[in-house]
N, C-alpha and C positions, 0 to 999 in steps of 0.2 A: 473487751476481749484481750485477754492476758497471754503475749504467746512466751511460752517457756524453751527459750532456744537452747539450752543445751541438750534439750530433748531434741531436737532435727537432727535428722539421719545424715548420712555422710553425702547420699543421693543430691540432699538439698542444699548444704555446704558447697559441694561441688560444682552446682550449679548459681549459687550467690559468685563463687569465687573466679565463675568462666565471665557473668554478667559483669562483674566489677573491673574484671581484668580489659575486657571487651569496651567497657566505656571512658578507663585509663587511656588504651588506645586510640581511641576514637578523637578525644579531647587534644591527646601529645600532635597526633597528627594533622588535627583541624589549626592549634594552634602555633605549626611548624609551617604549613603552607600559608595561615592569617601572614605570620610576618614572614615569609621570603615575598609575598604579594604583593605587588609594587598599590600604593593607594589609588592612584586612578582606574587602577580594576578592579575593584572592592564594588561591590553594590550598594548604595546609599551615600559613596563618597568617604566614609569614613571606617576605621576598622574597630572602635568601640564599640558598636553596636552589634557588631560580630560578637565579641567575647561577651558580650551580656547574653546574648542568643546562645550561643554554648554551653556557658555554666549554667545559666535557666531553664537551657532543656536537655538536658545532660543527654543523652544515646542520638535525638531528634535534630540538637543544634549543629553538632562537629558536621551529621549528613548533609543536614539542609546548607551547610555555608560551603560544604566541598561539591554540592551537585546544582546550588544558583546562588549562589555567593559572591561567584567571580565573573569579569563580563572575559570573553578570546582577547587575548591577544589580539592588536593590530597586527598586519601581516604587511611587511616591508615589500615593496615590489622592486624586483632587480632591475637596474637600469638597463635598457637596450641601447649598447652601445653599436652602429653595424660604422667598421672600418673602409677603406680604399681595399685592403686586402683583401676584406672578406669577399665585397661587391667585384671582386676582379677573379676570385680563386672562381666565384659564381657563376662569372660571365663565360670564365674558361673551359667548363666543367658542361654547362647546359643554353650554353649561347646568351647572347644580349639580347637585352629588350627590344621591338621592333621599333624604326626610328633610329637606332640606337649604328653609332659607326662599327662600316664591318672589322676593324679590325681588331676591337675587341669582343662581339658578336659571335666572329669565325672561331670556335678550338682549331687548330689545325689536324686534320685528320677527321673530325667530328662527321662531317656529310657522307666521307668514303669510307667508313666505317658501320654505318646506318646502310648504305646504299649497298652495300657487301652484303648485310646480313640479308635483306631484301632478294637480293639477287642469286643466291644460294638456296632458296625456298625456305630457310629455317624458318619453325613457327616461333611462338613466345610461349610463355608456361601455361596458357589455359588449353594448349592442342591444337586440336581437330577446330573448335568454332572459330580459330583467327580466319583458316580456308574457308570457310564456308560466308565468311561475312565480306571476302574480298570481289 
């Protein structure tokens, strides 16, 4: 079968020239992220075999190495550093651990400030069922 292309419509041109353009891109991008890709997240270890996969399956390879090509990132874990400050800003804020000496324990003001609101009958934001549960 003899096909005589300058007989193809503009129809079909158009559509040769979306696919080619389509699989230019596919390749520029598969092999921009191949190499920004550090090699130990490469699948198989190495990034040759990538680009064999690429060019061999031209539209199939750039997807298949950009959608399991590559393994995540490790994901660094921020160190918990907890300070003298922090454990003090905390103590003074919602009292010490029990056990713990009163005088970093006590906020000053903390209990007659509690025992105020107590004493004035204020409820807390859910209403009516804080009375009803006392």
């Amino acid at each position: 079968m003899n096909l005589d292309v300058p007989s193809l419509s503009g129809t079909v041109w158009l559509l040769i020239g979306i696919v080619l353009a389509l699989q230019t891109l596919l390749l520029v991008i598969g092999f921009v992220v191949l190499v920004r890709t550090p090699t130990e997240r490469v699948q198989f270890g190495r990034k040759w075999p990538w680009v064999l996969i690429m060019l061999c399956l031209n539209m199939i390879g750039p997807i298949l190495f950009l959608v399991a090509g590559r393994r995540p990132a490790p994901v660094a874990d921020a160190p918990v550093a907890a300070s003298s400050h922090v454990a003090s800003t905390v103590a003074s804020l919602y009292g010490g651990r029990p056990g713990s000496s009163p005088a970093a324990s006590a906020a000053p003001g903390a209990t007659e400030a509690s025992g105020a609101t107590e004493a004035s009958g204020a409820t807390g934001a859910s209403g009516p069922s804080d009375e009803a549960q006392r």
